[in-house]
FIZATOR-581522 format. One record per residue: y, x, z of N, C-alpha, C in turn. Coordinates in steps of 0.05 Angstrom, whole numbers, plus 32768, in hexadecimal, padded with zeros to 4 digits. Layout:
YXZYXZYXZ/...
END
This chain:
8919808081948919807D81B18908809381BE/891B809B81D3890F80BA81D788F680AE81F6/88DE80BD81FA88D480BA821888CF80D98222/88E480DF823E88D580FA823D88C880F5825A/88AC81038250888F810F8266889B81218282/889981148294889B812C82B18889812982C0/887A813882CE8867812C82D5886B812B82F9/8886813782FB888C813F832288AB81298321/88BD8132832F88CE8126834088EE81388334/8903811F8336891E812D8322892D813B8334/8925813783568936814A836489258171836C/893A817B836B892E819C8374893681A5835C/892981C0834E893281CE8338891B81D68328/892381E28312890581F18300890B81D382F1/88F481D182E688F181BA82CE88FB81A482D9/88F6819482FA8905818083018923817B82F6/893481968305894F81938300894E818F82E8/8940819C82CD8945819F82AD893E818082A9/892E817082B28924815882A6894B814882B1/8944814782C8895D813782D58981813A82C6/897F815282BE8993815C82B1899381548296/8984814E82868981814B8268897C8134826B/89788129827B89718107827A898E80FE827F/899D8108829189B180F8829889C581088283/89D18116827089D4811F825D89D6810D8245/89BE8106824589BD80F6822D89C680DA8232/89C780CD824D89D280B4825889E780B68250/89F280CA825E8A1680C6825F8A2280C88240/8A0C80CA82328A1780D182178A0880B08203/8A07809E82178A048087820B89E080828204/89D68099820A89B2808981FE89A2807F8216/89948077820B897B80678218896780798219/895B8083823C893A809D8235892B8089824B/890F8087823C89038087824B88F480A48255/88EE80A0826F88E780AB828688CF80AB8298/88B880BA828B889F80B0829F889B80CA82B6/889F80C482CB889D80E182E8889280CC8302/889580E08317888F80D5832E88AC80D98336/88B780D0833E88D880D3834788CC80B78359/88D480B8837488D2809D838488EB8093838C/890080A7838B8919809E838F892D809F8373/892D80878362893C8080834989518078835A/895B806C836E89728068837A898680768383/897D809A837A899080AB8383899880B38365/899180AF834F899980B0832F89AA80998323/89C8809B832689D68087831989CF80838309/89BE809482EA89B9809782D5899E807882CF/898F808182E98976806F82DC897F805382E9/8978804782CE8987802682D48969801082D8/8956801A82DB893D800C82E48921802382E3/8911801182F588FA803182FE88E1801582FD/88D1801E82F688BC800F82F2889F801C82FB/888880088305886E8013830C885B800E8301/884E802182F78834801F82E1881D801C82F1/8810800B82F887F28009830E87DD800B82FD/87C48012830987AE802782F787A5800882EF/87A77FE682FC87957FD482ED87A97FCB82CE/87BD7FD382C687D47FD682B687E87FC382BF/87EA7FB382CC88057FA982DC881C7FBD82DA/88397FB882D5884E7FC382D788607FB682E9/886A7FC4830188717FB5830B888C7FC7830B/88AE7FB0830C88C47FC1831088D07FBF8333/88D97FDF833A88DA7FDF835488F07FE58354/89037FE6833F89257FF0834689307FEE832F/89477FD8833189627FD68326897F7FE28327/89847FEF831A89A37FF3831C89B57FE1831A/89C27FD8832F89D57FBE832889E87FC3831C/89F97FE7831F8A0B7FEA830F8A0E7FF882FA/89FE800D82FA89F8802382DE8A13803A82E9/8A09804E82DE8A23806982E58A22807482CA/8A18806882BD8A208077829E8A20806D8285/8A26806E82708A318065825C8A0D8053824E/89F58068824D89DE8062824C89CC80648260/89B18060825C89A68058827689828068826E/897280688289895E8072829089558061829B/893B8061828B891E803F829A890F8057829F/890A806182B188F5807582C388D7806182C6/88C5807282C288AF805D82B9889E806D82CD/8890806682DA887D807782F3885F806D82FC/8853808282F48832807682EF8829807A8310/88168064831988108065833987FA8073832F/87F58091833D87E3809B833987D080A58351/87D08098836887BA8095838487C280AB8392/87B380B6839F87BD80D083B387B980E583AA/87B880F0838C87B1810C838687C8810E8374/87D28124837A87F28137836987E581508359/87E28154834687DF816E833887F3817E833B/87F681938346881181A48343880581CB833D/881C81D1832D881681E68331881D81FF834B/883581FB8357882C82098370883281F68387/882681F6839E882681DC83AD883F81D983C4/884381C283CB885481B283D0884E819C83D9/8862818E83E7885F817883F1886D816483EC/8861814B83E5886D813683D68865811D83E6/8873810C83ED887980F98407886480E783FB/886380DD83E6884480D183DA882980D383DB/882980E883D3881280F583D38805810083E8/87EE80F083EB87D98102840887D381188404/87D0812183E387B5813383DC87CA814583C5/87D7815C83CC87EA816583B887DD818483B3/87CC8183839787B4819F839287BC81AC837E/87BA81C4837C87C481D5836787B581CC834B/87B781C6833F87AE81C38324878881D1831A/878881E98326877D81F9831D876381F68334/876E81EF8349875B81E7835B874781C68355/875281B5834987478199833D873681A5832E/871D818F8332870381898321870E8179830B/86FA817F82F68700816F82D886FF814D82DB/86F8814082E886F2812B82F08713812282F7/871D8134830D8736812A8314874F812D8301/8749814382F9875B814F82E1875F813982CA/8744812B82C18745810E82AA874F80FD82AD/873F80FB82CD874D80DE82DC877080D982DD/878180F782E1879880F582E187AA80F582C7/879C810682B387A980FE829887A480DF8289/878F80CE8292878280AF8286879B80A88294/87A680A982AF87B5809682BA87CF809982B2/87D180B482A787EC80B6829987EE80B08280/87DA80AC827187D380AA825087D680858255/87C88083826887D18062826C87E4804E826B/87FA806082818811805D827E88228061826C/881C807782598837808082408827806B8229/881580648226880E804C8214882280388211/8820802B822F882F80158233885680128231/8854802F8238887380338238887580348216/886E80408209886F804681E9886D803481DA/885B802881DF885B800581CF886E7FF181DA/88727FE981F888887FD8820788A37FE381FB/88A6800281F588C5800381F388C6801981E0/88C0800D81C988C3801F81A888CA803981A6/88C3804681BC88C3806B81BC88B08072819F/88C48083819088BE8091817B88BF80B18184/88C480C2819B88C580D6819688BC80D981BD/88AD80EE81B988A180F281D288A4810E81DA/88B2811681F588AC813281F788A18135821C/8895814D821988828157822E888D8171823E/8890816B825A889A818C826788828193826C/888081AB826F886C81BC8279884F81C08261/884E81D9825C883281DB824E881681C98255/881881BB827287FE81B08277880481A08297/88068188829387F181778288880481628273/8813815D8281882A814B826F8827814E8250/881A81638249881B816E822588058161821F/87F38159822F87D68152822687DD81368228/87E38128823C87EE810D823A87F78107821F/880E810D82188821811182008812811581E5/87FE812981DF87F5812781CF87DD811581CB/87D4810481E087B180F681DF87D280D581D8/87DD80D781E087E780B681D7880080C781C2/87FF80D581B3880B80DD819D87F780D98180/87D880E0818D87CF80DE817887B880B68176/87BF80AA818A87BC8097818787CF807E8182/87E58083818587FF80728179880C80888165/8804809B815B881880A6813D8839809D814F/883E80B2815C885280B88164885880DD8176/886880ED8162886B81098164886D81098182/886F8120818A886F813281A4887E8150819F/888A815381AC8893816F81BD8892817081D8/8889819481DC888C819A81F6889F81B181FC/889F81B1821D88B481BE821F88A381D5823C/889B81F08237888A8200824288A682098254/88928206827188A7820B828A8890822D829C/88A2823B82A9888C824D82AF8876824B82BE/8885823282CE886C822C82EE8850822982DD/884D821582C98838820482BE882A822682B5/8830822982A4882C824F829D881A826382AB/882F826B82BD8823827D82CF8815827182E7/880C825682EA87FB8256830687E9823682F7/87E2823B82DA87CC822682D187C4822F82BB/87D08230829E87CB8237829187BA8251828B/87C58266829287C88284829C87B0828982AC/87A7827282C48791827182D4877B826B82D2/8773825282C28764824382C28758824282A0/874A8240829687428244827987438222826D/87418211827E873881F58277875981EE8272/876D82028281878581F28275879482018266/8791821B82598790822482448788821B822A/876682138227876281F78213876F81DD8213/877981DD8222878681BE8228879881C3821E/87B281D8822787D281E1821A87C981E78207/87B2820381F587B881FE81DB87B581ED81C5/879B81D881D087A281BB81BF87B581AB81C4/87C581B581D087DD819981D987EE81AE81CB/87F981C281C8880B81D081B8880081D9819B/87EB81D2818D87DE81CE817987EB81B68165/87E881A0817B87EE81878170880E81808176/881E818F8187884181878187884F818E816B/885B81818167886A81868149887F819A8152/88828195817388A581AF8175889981BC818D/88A381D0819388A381DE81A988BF81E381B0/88C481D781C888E881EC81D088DF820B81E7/88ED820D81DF88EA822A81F88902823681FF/890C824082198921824E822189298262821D/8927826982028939829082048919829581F4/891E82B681EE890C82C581E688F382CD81F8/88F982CC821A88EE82D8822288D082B78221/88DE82A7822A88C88289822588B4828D820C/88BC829581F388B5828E81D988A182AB81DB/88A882BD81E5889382D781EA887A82CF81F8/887A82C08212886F82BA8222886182A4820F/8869828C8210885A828181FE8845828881E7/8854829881D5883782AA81C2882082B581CE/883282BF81E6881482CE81F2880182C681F9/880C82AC820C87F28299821187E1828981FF/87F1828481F887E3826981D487E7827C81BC/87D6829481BF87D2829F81A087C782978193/87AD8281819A87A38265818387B78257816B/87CE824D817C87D78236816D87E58238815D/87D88235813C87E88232812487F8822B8124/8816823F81158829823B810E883F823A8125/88328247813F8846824381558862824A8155/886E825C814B887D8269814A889282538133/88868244811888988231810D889D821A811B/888F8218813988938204814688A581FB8159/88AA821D816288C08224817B88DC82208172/88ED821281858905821181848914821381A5/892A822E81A08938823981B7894A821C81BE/8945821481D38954820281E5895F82088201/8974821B81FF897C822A821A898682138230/898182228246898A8214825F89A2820C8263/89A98201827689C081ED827989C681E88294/89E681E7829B89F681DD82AF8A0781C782B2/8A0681B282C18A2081A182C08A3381AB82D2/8A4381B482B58A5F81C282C78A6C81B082D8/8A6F819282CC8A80818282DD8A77817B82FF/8A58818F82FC8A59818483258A67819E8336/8A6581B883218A7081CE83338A8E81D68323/8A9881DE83458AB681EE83328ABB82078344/8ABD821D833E8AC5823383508ADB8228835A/8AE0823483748AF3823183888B05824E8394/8B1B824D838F8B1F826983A48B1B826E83C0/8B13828083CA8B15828283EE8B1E827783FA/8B2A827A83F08B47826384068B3D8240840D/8B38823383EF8B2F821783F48B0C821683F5/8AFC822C84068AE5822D84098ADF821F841C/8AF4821984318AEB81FE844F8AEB81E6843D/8AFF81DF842E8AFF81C784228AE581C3840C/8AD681D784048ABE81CD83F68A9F81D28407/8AAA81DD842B8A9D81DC843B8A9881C18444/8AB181BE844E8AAE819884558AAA81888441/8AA7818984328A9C816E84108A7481798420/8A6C818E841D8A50818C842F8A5481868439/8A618186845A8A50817E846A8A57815F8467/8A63814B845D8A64813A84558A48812D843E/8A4A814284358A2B813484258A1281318436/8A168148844B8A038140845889F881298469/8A0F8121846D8A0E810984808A0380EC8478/89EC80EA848D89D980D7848B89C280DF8483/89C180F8847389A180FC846C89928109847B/897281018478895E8106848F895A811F848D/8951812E84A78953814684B38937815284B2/8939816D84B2891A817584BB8918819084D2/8919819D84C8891681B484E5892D81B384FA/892181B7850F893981BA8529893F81CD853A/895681D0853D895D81E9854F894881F4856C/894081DE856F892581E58581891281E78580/890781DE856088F081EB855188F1820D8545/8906820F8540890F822C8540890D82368550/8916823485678915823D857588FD824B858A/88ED822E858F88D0822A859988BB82418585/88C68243856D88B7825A856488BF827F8562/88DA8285856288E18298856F88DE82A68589/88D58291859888D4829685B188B7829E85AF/88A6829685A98881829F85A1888282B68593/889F82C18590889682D98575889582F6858C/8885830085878887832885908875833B8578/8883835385888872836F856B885B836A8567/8844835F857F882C8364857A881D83538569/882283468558881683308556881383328536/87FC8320852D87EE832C850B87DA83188518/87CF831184F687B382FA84EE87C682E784FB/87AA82D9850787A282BF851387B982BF851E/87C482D0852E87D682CC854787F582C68545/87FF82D98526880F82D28517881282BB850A/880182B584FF8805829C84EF8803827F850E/87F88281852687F9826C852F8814826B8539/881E828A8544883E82868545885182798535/884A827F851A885F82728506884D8258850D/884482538506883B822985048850821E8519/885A822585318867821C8546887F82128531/888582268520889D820F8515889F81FB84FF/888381FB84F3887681EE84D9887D81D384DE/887E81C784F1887A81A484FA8892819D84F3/889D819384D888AF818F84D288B7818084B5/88C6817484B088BB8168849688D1817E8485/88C88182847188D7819D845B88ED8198844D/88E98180844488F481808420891381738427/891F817C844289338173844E894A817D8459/8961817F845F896F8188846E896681948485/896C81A68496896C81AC84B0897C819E84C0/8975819184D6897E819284F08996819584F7/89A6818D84FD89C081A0850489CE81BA84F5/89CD81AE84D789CF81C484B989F481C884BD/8A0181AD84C88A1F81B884C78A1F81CA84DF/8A1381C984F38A1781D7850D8A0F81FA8502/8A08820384EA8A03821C84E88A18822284CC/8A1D820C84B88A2B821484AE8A45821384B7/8A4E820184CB8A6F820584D48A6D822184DD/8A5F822F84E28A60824C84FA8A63825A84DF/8A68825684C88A6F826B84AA8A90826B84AA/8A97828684B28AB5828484A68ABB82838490/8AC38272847B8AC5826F84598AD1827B8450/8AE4828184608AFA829284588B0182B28459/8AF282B384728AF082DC84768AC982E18472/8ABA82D584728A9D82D984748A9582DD8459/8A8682F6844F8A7882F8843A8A6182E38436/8A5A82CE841E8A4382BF841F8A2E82CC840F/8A1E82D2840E8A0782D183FB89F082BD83F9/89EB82AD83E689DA829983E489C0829E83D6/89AD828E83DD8994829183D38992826E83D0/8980826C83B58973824B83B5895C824C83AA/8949824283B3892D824383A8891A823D83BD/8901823983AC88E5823E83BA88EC824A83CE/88E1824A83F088E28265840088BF826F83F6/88B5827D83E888A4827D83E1889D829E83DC/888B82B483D6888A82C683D5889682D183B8/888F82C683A8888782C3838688AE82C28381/88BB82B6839188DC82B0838788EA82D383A1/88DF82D883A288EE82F583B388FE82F783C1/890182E883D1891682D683E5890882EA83FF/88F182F3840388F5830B841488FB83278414/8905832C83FA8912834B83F1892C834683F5/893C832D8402895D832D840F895183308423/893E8323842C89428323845189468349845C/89308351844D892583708449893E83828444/8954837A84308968838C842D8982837E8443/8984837984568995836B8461899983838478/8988838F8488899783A9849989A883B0848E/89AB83BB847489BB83CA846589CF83B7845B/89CE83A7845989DF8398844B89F783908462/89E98391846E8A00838084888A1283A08490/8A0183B1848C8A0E83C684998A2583CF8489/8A2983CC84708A3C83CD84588A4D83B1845B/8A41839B84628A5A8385845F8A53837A847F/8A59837F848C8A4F837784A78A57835584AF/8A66834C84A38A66832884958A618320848F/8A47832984818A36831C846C8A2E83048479/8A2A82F0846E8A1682D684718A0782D28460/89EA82CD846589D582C5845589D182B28455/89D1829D843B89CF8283843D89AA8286842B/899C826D843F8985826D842C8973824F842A/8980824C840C897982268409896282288409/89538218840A893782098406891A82098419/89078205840E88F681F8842388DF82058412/88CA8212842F88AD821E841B88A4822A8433/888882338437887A823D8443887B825F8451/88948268844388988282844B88B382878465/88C08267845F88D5826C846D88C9826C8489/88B4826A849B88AF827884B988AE829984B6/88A182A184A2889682B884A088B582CC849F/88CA82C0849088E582CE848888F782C884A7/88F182B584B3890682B484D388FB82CA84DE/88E782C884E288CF82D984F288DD82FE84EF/88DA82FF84CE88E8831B84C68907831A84D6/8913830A84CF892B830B84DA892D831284F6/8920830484FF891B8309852089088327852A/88FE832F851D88F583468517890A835D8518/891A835C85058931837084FD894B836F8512/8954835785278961835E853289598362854B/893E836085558934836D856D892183848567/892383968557891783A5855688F983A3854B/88E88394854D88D48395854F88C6839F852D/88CA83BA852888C883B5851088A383B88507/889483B9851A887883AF852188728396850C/8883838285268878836B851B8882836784FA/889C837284F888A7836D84D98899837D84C8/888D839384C88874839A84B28864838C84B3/885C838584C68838837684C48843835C84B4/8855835284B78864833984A788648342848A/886D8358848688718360846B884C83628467/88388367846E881F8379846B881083598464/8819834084808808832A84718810831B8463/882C831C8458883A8301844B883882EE8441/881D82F38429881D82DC841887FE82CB842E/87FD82DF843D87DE82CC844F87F482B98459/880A82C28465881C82B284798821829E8475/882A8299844F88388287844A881A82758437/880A8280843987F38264843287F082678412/87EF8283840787ED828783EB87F7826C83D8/8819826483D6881D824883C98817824783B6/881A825883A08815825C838187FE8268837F/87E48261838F87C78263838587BD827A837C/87C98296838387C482A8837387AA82B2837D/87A482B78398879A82D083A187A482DF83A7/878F82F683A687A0830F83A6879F832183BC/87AE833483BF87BE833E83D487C9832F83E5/87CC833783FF87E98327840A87FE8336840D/8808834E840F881C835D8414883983588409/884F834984158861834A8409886F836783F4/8860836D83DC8866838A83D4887D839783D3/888F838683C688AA839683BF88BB839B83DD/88B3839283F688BE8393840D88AB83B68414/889D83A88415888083C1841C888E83DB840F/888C83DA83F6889783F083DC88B683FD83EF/88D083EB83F488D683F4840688DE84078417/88CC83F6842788CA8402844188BA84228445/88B28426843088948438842988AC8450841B/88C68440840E88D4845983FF88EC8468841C/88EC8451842D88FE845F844488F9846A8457/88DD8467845488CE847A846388CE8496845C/88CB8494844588C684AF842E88D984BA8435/88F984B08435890D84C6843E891784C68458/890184C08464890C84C18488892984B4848F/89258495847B893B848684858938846D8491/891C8466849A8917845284A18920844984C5/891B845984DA8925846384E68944844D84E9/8950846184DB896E845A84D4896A843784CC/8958842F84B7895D841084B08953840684CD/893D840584D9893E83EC84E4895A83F784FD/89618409850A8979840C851A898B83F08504/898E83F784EC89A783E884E789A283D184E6/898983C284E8898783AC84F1898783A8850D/898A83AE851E898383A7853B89A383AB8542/89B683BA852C89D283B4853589DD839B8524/89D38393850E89E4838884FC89D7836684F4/89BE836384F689AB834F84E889A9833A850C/89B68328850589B6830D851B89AC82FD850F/89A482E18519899B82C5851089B382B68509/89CA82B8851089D682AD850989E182B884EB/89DF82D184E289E982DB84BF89D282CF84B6/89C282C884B489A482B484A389AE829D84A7/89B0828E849889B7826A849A89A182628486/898882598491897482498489898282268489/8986821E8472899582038469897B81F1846D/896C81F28461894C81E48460895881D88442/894781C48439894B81B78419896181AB8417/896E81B58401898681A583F38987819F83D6/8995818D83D78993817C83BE89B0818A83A9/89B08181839289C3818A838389E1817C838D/89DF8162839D89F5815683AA8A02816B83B8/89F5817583CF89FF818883DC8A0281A883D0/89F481AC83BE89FD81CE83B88A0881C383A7/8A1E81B483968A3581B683898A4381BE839E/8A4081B983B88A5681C283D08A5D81DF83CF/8A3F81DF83D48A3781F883E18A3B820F83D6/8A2F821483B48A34822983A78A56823783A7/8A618224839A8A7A8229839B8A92823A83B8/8A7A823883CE8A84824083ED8A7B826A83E9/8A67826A83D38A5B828A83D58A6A829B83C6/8A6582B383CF8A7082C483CA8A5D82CF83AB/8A3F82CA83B68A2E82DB83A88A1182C9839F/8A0A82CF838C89EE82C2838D89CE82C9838D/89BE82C9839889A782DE838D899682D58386/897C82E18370896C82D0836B895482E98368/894482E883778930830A8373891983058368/891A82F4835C88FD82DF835788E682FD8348/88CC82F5835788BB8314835088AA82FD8334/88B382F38326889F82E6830C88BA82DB8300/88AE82E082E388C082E682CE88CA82BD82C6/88E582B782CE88F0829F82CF88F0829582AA/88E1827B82AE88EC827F828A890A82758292/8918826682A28930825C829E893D826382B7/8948826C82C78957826982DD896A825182E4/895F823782E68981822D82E5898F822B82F6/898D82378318899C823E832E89AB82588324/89AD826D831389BB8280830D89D2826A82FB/89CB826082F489DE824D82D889F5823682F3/89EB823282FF89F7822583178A0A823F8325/89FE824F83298A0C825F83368A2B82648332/8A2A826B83138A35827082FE8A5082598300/8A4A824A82F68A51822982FD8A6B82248312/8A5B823983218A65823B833F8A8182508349/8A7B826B83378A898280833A8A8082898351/8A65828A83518A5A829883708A3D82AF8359/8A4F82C5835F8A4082E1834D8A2382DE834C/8A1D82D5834489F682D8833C89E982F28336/89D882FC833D89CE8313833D89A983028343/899E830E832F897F830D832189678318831D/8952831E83218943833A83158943832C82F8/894A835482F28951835182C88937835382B9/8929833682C38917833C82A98913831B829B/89078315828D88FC82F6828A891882EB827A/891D82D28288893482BC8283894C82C28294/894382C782A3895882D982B1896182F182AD/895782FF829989628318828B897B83128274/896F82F58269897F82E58252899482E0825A/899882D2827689AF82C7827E89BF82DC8288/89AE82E9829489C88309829B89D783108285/89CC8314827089CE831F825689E58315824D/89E782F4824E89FA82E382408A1282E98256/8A1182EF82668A2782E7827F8A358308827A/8A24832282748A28833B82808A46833D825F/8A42832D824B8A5D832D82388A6C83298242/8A7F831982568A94830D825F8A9D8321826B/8A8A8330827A8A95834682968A92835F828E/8AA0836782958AA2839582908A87839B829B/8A7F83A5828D8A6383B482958A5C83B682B0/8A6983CC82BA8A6383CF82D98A6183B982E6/8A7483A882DF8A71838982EB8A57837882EE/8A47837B82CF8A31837482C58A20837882D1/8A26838C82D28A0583A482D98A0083A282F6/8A12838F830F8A0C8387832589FB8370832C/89F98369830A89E6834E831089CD834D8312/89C3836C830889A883708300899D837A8315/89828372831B896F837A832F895B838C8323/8950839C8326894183A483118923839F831D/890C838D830F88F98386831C88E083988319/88DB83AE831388D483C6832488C883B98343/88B583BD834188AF83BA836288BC83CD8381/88C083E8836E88CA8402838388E483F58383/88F283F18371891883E9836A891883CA8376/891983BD8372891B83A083758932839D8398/892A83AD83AF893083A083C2894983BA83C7/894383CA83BC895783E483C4897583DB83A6/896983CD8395897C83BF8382899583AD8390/898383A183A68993839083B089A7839083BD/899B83AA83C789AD83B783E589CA83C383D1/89C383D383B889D583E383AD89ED83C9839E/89E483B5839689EA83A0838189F8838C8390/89F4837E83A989FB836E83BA8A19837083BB/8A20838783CE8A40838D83D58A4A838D83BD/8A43839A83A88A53839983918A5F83858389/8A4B836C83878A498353837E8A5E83448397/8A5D834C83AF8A6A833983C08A91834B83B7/8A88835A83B28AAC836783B48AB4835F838F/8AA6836283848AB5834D836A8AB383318368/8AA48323836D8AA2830F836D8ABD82F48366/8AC882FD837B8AE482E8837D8AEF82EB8367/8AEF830B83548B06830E83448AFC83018326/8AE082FB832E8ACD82F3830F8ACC82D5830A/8ACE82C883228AC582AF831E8ACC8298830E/8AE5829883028AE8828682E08AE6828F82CD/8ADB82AE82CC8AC782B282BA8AB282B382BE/8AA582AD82CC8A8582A882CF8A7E828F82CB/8A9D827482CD8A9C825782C58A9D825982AD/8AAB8265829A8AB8826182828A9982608278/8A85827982808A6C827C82718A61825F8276/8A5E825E828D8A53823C82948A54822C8283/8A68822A82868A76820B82728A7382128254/8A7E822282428A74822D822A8A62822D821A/8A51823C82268A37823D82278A1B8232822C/8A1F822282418A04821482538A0F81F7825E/8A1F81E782538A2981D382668A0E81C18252/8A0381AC826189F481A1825B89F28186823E/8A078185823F8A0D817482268A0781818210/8A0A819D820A8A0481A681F489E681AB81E7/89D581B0820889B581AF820689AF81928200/89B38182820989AB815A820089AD815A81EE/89BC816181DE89C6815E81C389B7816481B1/89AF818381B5899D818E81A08983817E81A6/8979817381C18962817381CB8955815681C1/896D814281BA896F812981B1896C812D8191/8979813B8183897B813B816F89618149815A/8952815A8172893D81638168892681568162/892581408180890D813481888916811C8170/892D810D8166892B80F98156893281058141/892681158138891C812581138907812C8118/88EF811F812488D5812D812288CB81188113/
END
């Protein structure tokens, strides 16, 4: 009996989607997992057939039944009440939680207090429901859980090292360094994604004996059955299946909160004065749809309009402002372009702002945007640092060099409107099965090395061209995909992450990608399905954890 450790929520992507996906994987394939996360909504998972509450005096109380089940096996989601503090590694907002702190920022006091309450909980789940095999996402904290009631009930552990936990705790903080390498000391397995994970891994935990006989490659994964490429032609018909999903779910930003903050925007403005402009549109709840989301996507012609999509963090760290940055140019080569851009984060005022920048000229205010960025967006991943959005900066700094800058922002003040940006706000995997399948193109510029991409693997899924920076897990996946297609074909997927290259990559790589695209797209499924469909990852992932 398998239990796997999450320590966040099964909707969004990164380790969520991987937990949600391998859990429901192994359902449909007839087993029983237990499930310990914060997930508050088990009612949107056909998979989990009861959700239960672990209270710190040990009371369990059950808060949700499945009356009918959606799959052959089932998920008892087990959920420890853990008060108003969230450990996370880069921050976010979670409808629970008052108090949601970067990891690295917690005192040792809080840091105990949160692993006792989870050590508490997997006790009771392990003895109540004869779990013999235990696995852990993330190098930290979930691994330390796992191993402190591994070595007090004599029951194995594996973990499964995700990058977030990595690069913004481990990597940071020295107390969770000791913590991951006795918790990967004591796992009998390690899985990891590709070569580039299992590199990364050594590096950090050069302590832990025998690491390397411990690791086992467990590549990422798609369920082909939610996406299917579509041709152009039936792109309204997988337009309308969205805007149908959308309907009924709660909203967050509004066309007059947009608005109310464009209207505050001019060249002169930097610091204090900047950032109180953007707050005007902050008042909003995030992790949601927009407002009137069909009223911007019906204005997409499906049929004659180039799409390009983005999904992720709006965050500095995922490079989601090196499209906004190459878009003069881009529009001026496909002058139909549409920019689609999913998700919800602290940078998306700072990226309208640019936008609004580029088609009134003001290219003032759009450097100083590039000069404060990461002040703008509230440093989310804890770094420090600089603030300079660089690879924009880098740039701007090379078109200057050949007295072409000039010329870019002109081609924004002819070509770059508010209406080619379609800010969606948060979507769920319900709705981008719609959605992907509607693009032409996909991008992903992420400036930190992905151990897994699994929005490129969706993409894919999708027959909507994915294009990456080539380094990390995302170098892997290019890699696997660049066999199917004639080189030149390939070689449009790669970004090269180079700080000088990265955004001038995009500009050159984009059109390419939008003018083959259509002719690739059941071979970019075939890799999908082949290769990455998720049944084949459960499998190994089941079969590993019950041989320990």
């Amino acid at each position: 009996m398998i239990c796997v450790l999450h320590g966040y929520l099964l909707e969004g992507s990164g380790s969520n989607l991987w937990t949600r996906s391998v859990v429901e994987s192994l359902c449909r394939d007839g087993e029983t997992v237990h499930l310990m996360a914060q997930e508050n909504h088990p009612e949107r998972y056909p998979f989990v057939s009861e959700a239960r509450h672990y209270h710190p005096d040990g009371a369990v109380e059950t808060f949700y039944r499945n009356p009918g089940g959606g799959v052959a096996g089932c998920c008892i989601l087990h959920k420890p009440v853990l008060g108003a503090t969230l450990p996370v590694y880069v921050w976010d907002r979670y409808e629970e939680f008052s108090r949601v702190v970067p990891m690295v920022d917690l005192g040792d006091e809080e840091v105990e207090s949160y692993l006792e309450k989870n050590v508490r909980a997997l006790t009771r789940i392990v003895r109540d429901n004869g779990v013999t095999a235990i696995h852990a996402n993330h190098a930290v904290l979930m691994s330390v859980v796992a191993q402190r009631v591994s070595e007090a009930e004599g029951i194995p552990f594996a973990i499964m090292p995700h990058g977030s936990a990595l690069e913004y705790a481990v990597k940071r903080d020295p107390r969770f360094l000791r913590l991951g390498t006795e918790a990967f000391t004591a796992a009998r397995l390690v899985f990891v994604h590709g070569d580039e994970m299992r590199a990364r891994v050594h590096a950090i935990f050069p302590n832990v004996p025998g690491l390397e006989e411990k690791m086992l490659d467990l590549h990422l994964g798609v369920d082909t059955s939610q996406f299917e490429p579509v041709p152009r032609a039936e792109r309204p018909r997988k337009a309308a299946q969205l805007m149908e999903s959308l309907a009924g779910l709660p909203r967050g930003r509004t066309p007059a909160q947009t608005d109310a903050m464009l209207a505050g925007l001019r060249g002169d403005l930097a610091g204090a004065t900047l950032q109180d402009a953007l707050a005007i549109g902050r008042d909003f709840v995030s992790k949601v749809p927009d407002a009137e989301l069909e009223v911007k996507l019906g204005a997409i012609d499906w049929k004659a309009d180039a799409t390009l999509l983005y999904v992720g963090r709006l965050i500095s760290a995922k490079g989601v402002q090196e499209v906004i940055a190459a878009l003069p140019l881009l529009l001026e080569r496909t002058p139909k372009l549409r920019l689609v851009l999913v998700g919800h984060g602290p940078l998306r005022e700072p990226l309208e702002a640019m936008v609004w920048a580029l088609e009134h000229g003001e290219r003032a205010l759009f450097e100083q945007i590039v000069a404060e960025g990461r002040a703008l967006e509230g440093d989310p991943e804890g770094e420090g640092g600089g603030q300079e959005l660089t690879k924009v900066a880098l740039f701007l700094g090379a078109l200057r060099e050949r007295g072409e800058l000039d010329a870019y922002y002109e081609a924004g003040q002819r070509h770059v409107r508010r209406d080619k940006v379609i800010f969606t706000g948060y979507l769920t995997h319900r709705e981008l099965r719609y959605l992907f399948p509607c693009c032409d193109a996909a991008v992903f510029p992420s400036l930190v090395k992905e151990a897994g991409p699994l929005v490129f693997l969706e993409a894919l899924a999708s027959g909507a061209f994915p294009l990456g920076t080539y380094f990390g897990g995302m170098k892997a996946s290019i890699d696997s995909v660049a066999e199917a297609l004639p080189p030149e074909v390939a070689e449009a997927m790669k970004l090269d992450p180079a700080p000088e290259n990265t955004v001038a990559d995009i500009v050159r790589h984009v059109p390419r990608a939008l003018e083959v695209g259509e002719r690739y797209k059941e071979a970019l499924f075939r890799v999908a399905r082949d290769r990455y469909d998720w049944s084949s990852v459960s499998k190994t992932f089941r079969d590993e954890l019950n041989s320990l």
